[in-house]
N, C-alpha and C positions, 0 to 999 in steps of 0.2 A: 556149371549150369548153362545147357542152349538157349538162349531167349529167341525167340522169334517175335518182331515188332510189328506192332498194327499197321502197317503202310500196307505194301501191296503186294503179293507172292510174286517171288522172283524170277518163276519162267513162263513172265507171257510176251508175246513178239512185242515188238515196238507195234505194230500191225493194230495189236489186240487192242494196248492201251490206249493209244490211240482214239480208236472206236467206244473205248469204254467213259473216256472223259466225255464222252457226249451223247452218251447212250441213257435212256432213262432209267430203264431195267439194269440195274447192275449190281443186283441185289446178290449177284453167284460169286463176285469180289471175294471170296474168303479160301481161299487155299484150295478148293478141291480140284480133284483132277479134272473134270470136266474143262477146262480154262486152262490148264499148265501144256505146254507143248515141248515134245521131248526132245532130246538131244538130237535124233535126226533130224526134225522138223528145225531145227534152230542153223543145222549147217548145213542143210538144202535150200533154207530161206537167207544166206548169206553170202555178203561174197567174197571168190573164192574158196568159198565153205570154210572161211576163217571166222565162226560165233563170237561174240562179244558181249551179248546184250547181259547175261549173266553178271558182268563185273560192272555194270555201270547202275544195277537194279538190284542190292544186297540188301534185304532185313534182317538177316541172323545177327543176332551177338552173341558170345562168349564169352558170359561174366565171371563164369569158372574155372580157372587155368584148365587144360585137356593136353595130354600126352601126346604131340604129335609122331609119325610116323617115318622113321629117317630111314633113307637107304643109300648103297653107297656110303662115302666118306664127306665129313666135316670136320675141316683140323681144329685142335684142343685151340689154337690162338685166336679163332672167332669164337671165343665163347665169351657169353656178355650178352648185354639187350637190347634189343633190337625193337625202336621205333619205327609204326608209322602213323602216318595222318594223312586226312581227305576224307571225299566222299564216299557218302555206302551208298543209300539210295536216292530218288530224286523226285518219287511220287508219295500223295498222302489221300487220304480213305476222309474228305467232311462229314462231320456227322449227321449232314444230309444228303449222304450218299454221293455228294461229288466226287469225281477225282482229278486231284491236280496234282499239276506236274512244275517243277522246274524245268528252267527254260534253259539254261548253259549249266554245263560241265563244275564251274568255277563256283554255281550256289547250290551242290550237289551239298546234303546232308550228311554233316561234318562224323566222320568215326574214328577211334583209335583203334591202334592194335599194340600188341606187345608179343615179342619172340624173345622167349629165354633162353639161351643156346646154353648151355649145364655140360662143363668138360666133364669127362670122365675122369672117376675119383681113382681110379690103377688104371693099370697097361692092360687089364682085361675086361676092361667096363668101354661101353659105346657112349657117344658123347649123345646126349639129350635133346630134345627143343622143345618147350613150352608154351602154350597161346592163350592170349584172350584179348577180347574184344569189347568195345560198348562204344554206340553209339554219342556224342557229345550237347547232342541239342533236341532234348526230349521236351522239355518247357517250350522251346519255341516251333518242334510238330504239334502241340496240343494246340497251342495256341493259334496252328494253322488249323488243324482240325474241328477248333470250337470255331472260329470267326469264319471258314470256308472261301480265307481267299489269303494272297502273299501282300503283307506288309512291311513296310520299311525297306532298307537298304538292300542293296544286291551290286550285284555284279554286271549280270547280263539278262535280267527275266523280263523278258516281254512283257511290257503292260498293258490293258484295254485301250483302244485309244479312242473309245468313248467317253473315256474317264472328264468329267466337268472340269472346267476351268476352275471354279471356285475349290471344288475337293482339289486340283493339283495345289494350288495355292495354301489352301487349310494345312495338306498334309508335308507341306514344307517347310510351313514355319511354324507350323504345332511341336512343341518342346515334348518328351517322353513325360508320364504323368510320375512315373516312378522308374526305381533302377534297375536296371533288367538285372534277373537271377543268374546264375552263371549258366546255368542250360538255356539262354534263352538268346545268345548269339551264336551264330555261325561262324567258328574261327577256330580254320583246319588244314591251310595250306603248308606254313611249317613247324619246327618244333624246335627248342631250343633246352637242353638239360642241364640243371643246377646255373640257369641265367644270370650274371653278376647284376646286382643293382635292385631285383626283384627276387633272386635265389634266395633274400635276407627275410623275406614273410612268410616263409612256410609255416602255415597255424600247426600250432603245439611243439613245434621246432625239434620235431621227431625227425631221428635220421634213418633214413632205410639200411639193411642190412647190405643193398649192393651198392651205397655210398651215393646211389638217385638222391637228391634232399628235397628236388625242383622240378614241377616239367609246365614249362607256359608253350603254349600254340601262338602262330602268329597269323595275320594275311596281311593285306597290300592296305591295313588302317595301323593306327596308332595302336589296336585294341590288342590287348593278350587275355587267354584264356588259362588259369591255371588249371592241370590234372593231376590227378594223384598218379604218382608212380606205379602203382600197384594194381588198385581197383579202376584206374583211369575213368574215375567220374570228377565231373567237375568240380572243383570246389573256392572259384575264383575269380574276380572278371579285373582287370586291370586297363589301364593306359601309363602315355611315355611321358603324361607328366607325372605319373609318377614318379619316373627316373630326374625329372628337371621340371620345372613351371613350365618355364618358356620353351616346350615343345608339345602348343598347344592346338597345331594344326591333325586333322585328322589322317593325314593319308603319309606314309609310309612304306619300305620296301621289305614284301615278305623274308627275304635273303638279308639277313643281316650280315657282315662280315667278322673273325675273329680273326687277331695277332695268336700266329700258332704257337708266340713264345710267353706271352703276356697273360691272355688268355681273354684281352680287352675286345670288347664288341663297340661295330662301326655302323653309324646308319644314318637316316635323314628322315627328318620330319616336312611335310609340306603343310602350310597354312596356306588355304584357297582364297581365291576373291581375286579383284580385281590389282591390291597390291599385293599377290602374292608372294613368297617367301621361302624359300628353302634351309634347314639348319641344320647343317654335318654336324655328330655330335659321338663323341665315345663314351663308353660304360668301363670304366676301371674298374678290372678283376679282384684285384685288389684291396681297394675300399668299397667300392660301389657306388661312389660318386661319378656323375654324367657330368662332361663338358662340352662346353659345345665350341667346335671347332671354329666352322664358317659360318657366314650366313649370304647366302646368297639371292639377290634378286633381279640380277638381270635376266634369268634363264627363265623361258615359259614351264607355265606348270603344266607336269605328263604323268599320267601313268608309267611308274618306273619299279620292274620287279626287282630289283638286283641293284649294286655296284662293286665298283672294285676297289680291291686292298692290296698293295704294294707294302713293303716294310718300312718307306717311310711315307707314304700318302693314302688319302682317300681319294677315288676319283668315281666323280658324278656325271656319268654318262647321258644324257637330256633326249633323247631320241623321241623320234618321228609318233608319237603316241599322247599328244596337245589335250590338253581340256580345254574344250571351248569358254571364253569371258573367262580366262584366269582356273575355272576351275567352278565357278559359281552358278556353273549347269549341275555340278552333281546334285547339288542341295534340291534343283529343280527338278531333274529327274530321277531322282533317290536311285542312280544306277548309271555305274561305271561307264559302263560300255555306249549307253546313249549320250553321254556327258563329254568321250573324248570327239572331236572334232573329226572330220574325213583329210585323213592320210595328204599332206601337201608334199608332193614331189621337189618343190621349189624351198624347202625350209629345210633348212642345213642341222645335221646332228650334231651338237653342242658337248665338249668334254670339257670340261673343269676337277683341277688337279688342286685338291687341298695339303698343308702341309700336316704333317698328324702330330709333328713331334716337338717344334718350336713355335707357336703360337701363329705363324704367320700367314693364315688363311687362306685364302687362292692366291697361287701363287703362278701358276700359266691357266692358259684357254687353249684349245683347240677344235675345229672340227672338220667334217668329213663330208661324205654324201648324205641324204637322208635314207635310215633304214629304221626298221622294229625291230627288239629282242624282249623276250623275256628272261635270258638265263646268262651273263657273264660265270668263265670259267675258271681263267686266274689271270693274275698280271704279275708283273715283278719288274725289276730295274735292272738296267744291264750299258756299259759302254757305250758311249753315242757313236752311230756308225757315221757321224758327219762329223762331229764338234771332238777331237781327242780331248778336251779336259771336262764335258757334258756327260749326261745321264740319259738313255733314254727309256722309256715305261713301254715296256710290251703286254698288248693285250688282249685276249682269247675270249671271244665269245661266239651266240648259233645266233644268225638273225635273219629277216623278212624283210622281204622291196616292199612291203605294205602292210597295213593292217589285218587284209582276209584271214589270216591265221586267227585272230580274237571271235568270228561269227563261225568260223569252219568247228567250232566248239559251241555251236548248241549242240544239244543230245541226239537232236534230230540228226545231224550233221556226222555224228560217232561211230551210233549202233548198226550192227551188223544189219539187223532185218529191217531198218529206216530205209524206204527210198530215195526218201531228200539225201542220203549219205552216197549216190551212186553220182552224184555230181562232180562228187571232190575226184574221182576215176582220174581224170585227164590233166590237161594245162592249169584247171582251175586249182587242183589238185595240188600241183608242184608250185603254182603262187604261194599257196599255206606252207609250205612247207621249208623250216629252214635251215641255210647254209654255216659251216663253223669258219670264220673268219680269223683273223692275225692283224691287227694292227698296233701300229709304230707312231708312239706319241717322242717327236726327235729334241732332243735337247733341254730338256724338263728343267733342268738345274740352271742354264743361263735366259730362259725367257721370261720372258716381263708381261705381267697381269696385261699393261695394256695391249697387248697386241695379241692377236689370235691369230694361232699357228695353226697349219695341215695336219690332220691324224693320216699317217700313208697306210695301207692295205700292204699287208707284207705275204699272205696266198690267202686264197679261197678253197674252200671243198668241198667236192659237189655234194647237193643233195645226197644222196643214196648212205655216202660215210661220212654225213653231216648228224652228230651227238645232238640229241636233245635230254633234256633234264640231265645236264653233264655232272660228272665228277670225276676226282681223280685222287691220287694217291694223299692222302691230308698230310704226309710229310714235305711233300712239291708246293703247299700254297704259299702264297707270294715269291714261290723260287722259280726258274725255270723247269718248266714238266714235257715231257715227251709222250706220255700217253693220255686221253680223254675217252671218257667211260662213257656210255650214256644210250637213250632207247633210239632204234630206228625207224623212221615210215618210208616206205621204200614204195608205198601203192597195194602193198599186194592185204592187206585189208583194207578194213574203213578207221582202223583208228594207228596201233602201232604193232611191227611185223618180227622185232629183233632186237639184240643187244649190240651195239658194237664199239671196237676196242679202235682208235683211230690213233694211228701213229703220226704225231706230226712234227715228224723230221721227213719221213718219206710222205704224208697225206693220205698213206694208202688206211683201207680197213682193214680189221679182222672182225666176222659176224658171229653171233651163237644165234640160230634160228631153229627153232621146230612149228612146221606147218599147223596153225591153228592154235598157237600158245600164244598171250598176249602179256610179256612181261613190263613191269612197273619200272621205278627208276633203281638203277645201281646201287649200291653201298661198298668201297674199298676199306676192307681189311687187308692190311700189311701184315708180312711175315715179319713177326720181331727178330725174325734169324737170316731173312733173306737182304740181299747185298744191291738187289738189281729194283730199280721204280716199279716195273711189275711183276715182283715179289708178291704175292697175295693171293684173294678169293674174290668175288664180288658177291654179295647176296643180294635176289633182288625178287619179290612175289607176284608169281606169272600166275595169269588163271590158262585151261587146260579147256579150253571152250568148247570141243568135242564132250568132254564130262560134265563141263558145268563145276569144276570145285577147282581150286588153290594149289597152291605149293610153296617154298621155300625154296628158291633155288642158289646152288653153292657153285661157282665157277671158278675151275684156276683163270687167277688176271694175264696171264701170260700166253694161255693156247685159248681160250675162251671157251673152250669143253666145260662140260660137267661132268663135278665129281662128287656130287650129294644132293637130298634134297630131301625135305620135311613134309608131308605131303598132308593137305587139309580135308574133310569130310564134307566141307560147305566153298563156296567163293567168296573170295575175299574183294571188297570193292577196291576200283580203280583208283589207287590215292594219290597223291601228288610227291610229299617227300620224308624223310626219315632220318633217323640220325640210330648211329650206334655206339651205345657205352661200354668198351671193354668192359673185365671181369676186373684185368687187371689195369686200372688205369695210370697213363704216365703222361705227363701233361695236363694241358687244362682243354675240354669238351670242345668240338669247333663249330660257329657257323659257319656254313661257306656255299 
């Protein structure tokens, strides 16, 4: 079954809506043609006729799995399910006729998807792909649409800034009267299947047929959202104390990490304020019991999407992305992005290297230049090129000389038919935009807590075959990897232009591009038969901005061609990330 949700029909310009949020008459909001502008109008109104606005502005759901469309080939060993999550759409319909809109990318209205990849049952049957969809936060559109305005927490939504002193105050330290329903958070950025520690509540302790048992959502709080495997409605709302008491701070990294042998998840809790607090803590696979590693307080508190995992560390990378007073602006400004401080040039990024394996907690410091990331890649341990009896930790991530990247993501700033978007064009442009790095933490094993050591820069690469939303072969995590997967912006639209495969032994690229396709992040399936790291396919769901609808697309890892793809009747919104469950699974699930 199509659902199509009361927000707002999904091909009007950026232009339109716009004018409509402020227009009194807008009584013609309901779907008709009169108001929908078509696929030419959308890539004559953008630039270089690269459309977009389609994936950032989705109502359809798909509660009824539907037979997609394959053509070309999809080998029998990606078959298995395929998560995603993020946002669909970003506007809502009040019941007095307003329209509003979210303001960033990052409080875009959370949706799932599910792709069932179905091998073929003989040598003469075509291998399958299955869809559906539903949107995750229906309680809390209602609840925007009865009250006719955005409450609570966010990311990045522009507030009145007529708003009273007294109302900022009320609505800070007014407690929730009750517990919110499980549709009534926004928590979609990532996902985590069959999660040790939480994987143990699944009501009615029914097991799915494809051995799914679990699927909790995560973002950059403590909060997890559980979904049903199947119907992917919510049916859940959690936090990290339930994994431990004492991980009673709100804010957390969407990216958790997983031991790709264990199956143990790695993360940190931050508790805000003035003495604020950070606690590295594992989730054993195993039992389910949470420990908590470190605790760390001398590091200021930052918005931190990620860190890294080595085989025997954690390491908590501190970078140039501060909350102001400790952290004790978010509460004030119930939003992220007003809450971190302006980018200090002069504040050194901070690495702290936990031990994960013998209780012994931080064990060196290091740091570097100041820079932003949102996405570490991988790290691992290898021979110190100074110290012959030493360790040193290498490690791979995409980062920014500043914060412009976090405002270059309001909406305004994305969509194709946006004018505000034709700013990012130039220098301003390539400031947002970031570089994949290599650094060299030296001597891991003989330095001492007290002293802080240099992280060195071991290459840089440029922008253009600079990975974002990276990944790579989930065999290579914590080992050394040679290839990184991930999307490119290269300029040539307003949001993201290509895929590319970044070899870094040589720094060089390889791209898959088609003019006017806007694909999402990667996912590496490995050839269970193949010998060589890119051995494999990547799936990744590009919309088709010329048509306005979806696809599935299937790439060899190795030439970055395609060789298949599932193709959808509707667009699929722009989502952030995904995880995929073979059929057949060997090992335990990874975050990474």
């Amino acid at each position: 079954m199509a659902v199509s949700n009361p927000i707002i029909p999904r091909r009007l310009s950026f232009q339109t809506l716009r004018h409509l949020e402020t227009s009194e008459d807008i009584t013609s909001i309901d779907g008709k043609h009169d108001l929908e502008l078509s696929s030419h109008d959308l890539v004559s109104g953008s630039l270089n006729d690269w459309p977009n606005d389609q994936g950032f502005e989705v109502s359809h759901e798909e509660r009824s799995t539907v037979e997609l469309n394959v053509t070309g080939k999809i080998p029998a060993y990606a078959a298995g399910t395929l998560y995603r999550t993020g946002p669909g759409g970003y506007q809502v319909r009040a019941n007095d006729g307003t329209v509003l809109s979210r303001s960033h990318w990052f409080d875009g209205f959370s949706q799932m998807h599910r792709f069932q990849i179905v091998a073929p049952a003989d040598t003469t049957s075509e291998i399958k792909v299955l869809y559906n969809s539903r949107r995750t936060v229906d309680k809390l559109v209602e609840n925007i649409r009865r009250s006719g305005s955005f409450e609570g927490f966010s990311f990045g939504q522009k507030r009145d800034p007529c708003q009273s002193y007294f109302k900022k105050v009320m609505s800070a330290f007014t407690p929730e009267k009750t517990a919110p329903m499980a549709d009534e958070r926004n928590v979609g950025v990532t996902l985590s299947i069959n999660m040790p520690g939480l994987a143990q509540s699944v009501p009615s302790g029914k097991t799915h047929a494809s051995a799914i048992n679990s699927i909790f959502t995560k973002t950059d709080a403590s909060a997890f959202q559980q979904i049903d495997p199947e119907t992917l409605e919510p049916i859940g709302l959690a936090t990290q104390q339930s994994l431990n008491s004492d991980l009673k701070g709100p804010m957390s990294a969407a990216h958790a990490k997983s031991d790709p042998v264990t199956g143990d998840i790695f993360n940190y809790n931050l508790e805000l304020g003035m003495k604020h607090l950070y606690r590295v803590f594992r989730v054993s696979a195993s039992t389910g019991q949470t420990d908590i590693l470190a605790t760390i307080k001398t590091a200021d508190a930052a918005y931190l999407h990620s860190l890294f995992l080595t085989e025997n560390y954690v390491i908590l990378c501190v970078w140039g992305s501060h909350y102001a007073k400790g952290g004790a602006m978010v509460l004030w400004e119930k939003n992220i992005l007003d809450a971190i401080a302006d980018f200090d040039y002069t504040k050194r990024t901070e690495w702290y290297v936990v031990d994960r394996k013998h209780g012994k907690g931080v064990v060196a410091t290091y740091e570097c230049d100041p820079f932003f990331c949102f996405h570490t890649i991988n790290a691992w341990e290898q021979p110190s090129s100074t110290d012959a009896s030493g360790i040193d930790i290498i490690a791979d991530l995409t980062v920014y000389e500043n914060l412009d990247v976090l405002k270059r993501f309001y909406y305004e700033n994305l969509i194709s038919t946006s004018p505000a978007a034709r700013a990012y064009e130039g220098d301003k442009g390539d400031i947002a935009r970031g570089v994949t790095k290599r650094f060299r933490l030296p001597s891991v094993t003989s330095a001492s807590v007290m002293e802080t050591r240099k992280a060195d820069i071991v290459w840089t690469v440029p922008r253009a075959s600079s990975a974002e939303l990276p990944t790579l072969n989930p065999s290579y995590v914590t080992k050394p990897h040679r290839y990184t997967y991930g999307v490119v912006d290269r300029g040539y639209s307003t949001f993201v232009d290509g895929l590319v495969k970044l070899d870094t032994q040589t720094q060089l690229p390889l791209y898959w591009q088609e003019h006017g396709h806007s694909p999402g992040e990667a996912i590496f399936i490995s050839n269970p038969k193949g010998e060589l790291e890119d051995d494999g396919v990547l799936l990744s769901v590009v919309l088709d901005g010329p048509k306005g609808k979806s696809y599935l697309l299937c790439l060899d890892a190795k030439t970055m061609t395609e060789i298949g793809r599932a193709s959808l009747k509707t667009a699929v919104g722009f989502g952030f990330h995904g995880s995929h469950f073979p059929a057949l699974q060997n090992g335990p699930t990874l975050n990474f």
